[in-house]
Phi, psi and omega in degrees: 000132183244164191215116171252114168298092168250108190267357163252010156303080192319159189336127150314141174243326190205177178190172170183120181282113166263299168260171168307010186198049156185162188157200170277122157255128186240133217254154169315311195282359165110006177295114157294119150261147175258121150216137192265085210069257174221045160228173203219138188237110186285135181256118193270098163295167163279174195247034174273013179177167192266087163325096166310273190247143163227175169206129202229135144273358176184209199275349195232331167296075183233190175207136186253140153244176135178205197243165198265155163305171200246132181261336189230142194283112166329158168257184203251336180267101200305120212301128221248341152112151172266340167254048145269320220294310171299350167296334200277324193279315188323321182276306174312320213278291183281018223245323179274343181298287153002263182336324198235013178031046190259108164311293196319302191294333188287319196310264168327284180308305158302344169285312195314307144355289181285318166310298208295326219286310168268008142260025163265302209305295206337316182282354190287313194278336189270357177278000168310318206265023176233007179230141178202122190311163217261154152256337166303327197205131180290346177269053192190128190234131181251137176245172191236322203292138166298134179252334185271152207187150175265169221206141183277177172313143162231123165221168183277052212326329178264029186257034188308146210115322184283174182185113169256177178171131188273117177261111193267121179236209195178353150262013181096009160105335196265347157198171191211122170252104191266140209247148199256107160319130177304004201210183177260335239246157194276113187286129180214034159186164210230224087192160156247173200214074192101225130283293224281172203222115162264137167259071196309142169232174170207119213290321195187089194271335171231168209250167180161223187314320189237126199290161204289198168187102207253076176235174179174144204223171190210095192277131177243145165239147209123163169230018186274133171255355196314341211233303206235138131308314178322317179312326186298294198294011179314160174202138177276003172271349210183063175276151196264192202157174195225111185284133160252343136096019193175094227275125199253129188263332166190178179239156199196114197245121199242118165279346175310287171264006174067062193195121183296077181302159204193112206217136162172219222274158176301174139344099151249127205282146195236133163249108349291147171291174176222154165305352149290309223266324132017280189274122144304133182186173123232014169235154166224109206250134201223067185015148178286348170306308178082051171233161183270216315354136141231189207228140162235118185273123188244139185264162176283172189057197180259000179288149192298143141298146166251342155206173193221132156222164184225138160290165177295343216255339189097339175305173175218119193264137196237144155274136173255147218243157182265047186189164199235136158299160172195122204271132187229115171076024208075352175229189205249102175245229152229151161248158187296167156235161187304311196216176194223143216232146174255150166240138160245139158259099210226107197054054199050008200229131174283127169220135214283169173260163186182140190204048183316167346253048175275147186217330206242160185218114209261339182194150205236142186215151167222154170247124188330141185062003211214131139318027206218116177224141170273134174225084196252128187301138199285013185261039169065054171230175199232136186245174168197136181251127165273015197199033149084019162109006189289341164222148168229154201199138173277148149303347168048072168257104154254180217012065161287162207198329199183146160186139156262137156275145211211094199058238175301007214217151168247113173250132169237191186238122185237112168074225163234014161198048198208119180289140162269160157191108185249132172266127162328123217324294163350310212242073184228000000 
């Protein structure tokens, strides 16, 4: 076990380990450090947006994502979606046709009504011939449809103002060339996929003056074509991506099954629906090609996942987030929940966990190839399992705060500011 102190450093937010006594760190205020045993190098990022999430695929290669300060004040009422708006003047047509008791207009606004109306059904109906149930599992929709694509601006409307936007380097870090996100919605996960570096979005993950709103898309940057061809002609300026139709909480890159997992808040419905927006799900698993087949996994209830994991046996384990939506007054907020609930998914079937005498969970880890998986519990103590979770046993750890796995080994974040690096039983 190695234990890294950084006491001049403020509170921590994330970190990621390349050798065993050197890596990354990311401070609460969006600061990079480079560090190397227990010294530390501030890393000069740009200074067009607040650094959020970061990644390295290796020692020279990462990417930083967030958002620019907001210049302007959100508005308060939550965007109703751009394909309500033709509903909306449609009903105003007839509501003043009414009103001013003109046939003609009314007339003419009701053919429009009805023309517009059956080419939403005619689009409505064909994302039906892309989904056909999973025979592994009932909670689980197998899709056909290609989902990457190049992809227009997506914005939030009360997210005015905002702005996101991804930084790349190939040194280490001394530059970057940063690129402006097709969208508003708040970058909240990072990952690679080959050489190329996915970019996860969640439209509004919290609610308060301006309601929350759970769409979210999935931006790719890179040219490695080895896998998508599509991909050589990529850009960063004009990057392809995947409407996803549901705002991603993380990424979870599987050498196992060669396959991207892609987790967060359930389905938000669209007029006309699509086959994302459709399907019930909040896991989305995506080849590493990121072509299809993909697969969409549905949790019980509408709560978001909050962390994803895969065992050597291949089930897959979920953290549950501790609050539910719940529509108030018109806007779209949350309610608390008691406990943040652990899953296994097993033989198709979801099944709740129990690890007395712990009951609420904030995130679940497996370390690759190994029976040996991490659990830490929301009172900071960390459990572990040797036998692909089938038992758990505490480490007897408190304030733990986060943790990765990082080759043979577990590494967490303790208190604030002090890095773990435990080795798995197997390589002890």
């Amino acid at each position: 076990m190695k234990t890294f102190t950084f006491n001049t450093l403020p509170p921590l937010q994330d970190f990621q380990f390349l050798t065993d006594s050197s890596g990354y760190v990311l401070t609460q205020a969006g600061q990079l450090y480079q560090f190397a045993g227990q010294h530390t190098t501030l890393v000069e990022t740009p200074r067009q947006f607040t650094v959020s999430h970061f990644y390295f695929r290796d020692q020279t290669h990462g990417a930083l994502v967030g958002v620019s300060h907001v210049t302007e004040p959100p508005i308060q009422k939550g965007d109703l979606g751009v394909a309500v708006v033709p509903l909306l003047l449609l009903l105003w047509l007839a509501w003043k046709g009414r009103r001013q008791a003109t046939t003609r207009r009314l007339a003419a606004a009701s053919g429009f009504l009805l023309l517009t109306s059956g080419l939403l059904l005619s689009c409505s109906s064909a994302w039906q011939h892309y989904r056909t149930p999973d025979p592994a599992s009932p909670h689980a929709t197998l899709l056909t449809h290609a989902p990457l694509g190049p992809l227009s601006f997506h914005r939030y409307f009360a997210n005015k103002g905002q702005q996101s936007f991804v930084a790349l380097t190939q040194n280490q870090g001394r530059s970057w060339e940063t690129h402006e996100i097709p969208t508003n919605f708040y970058p909240t996960a990072l990952a690679s996929v080959g050489r190329n570096f996915v970019v996860g979005t969640y439209a509004r993950p919290q609610a308060g003056a301006v309601p929350l709103h759970g769409d979210g898309d999935l931006w790719v940057y890179g040219t490695d074509a080895t896998r998508t061809p599509q991909l050589a002609t990529n850009t960063g300026q004009h990057p392809q991506g995947i409407r996803l139709s549901r705002g991603v909480t993380g990424l979870l890159v599987s050498a196992r099954d060669s396959a991207l997992y892609v987790f967060g808040s359930d389905r938000m419905p669209t007029l006309p629906p699509s086959v994302m927006s459709a399907t019930p799900g909040n896991i989305y698993v995506l080849p590493a090609s990121l072509q299809p087949p993909t697969r969409l996994v549905d949790t019980p209830d509408t709560v978001d996942v909050q962390s994803l994991a895969q065992a050597r046996t291949g089930e897959l384990w979920v953290t549950m987030a501790g609050r539910k939506p719940h529509l108030s007054h018109g806007n779209l907020g949350y309610v608390a929940l008691p406990t943040k609930r652990l899953l296994r998914l097993a033989a198709g079937q979801w099944q709740p966990v129990t690890v007395a005498p712990f009951t609420s969970f904030e995130q679940v880890v497996f370390v690759p190839g190994t029976p040996t998986g991490y659990l830490l519990a929301d009172t900071g103590e960390v459990l572990e399992t040797r036998t692909n979770g089938d038992a758990w046993h505490p480490l007897a750890r408190q304030g733990v705060r986060r943790l990765h796995p990082w080759q043979h080994a577990i590494t967490w974040l303790e208190g604030d500011n002090r890095l773990v690096l435990h080795a798995a039983p197997e390589k002890e």
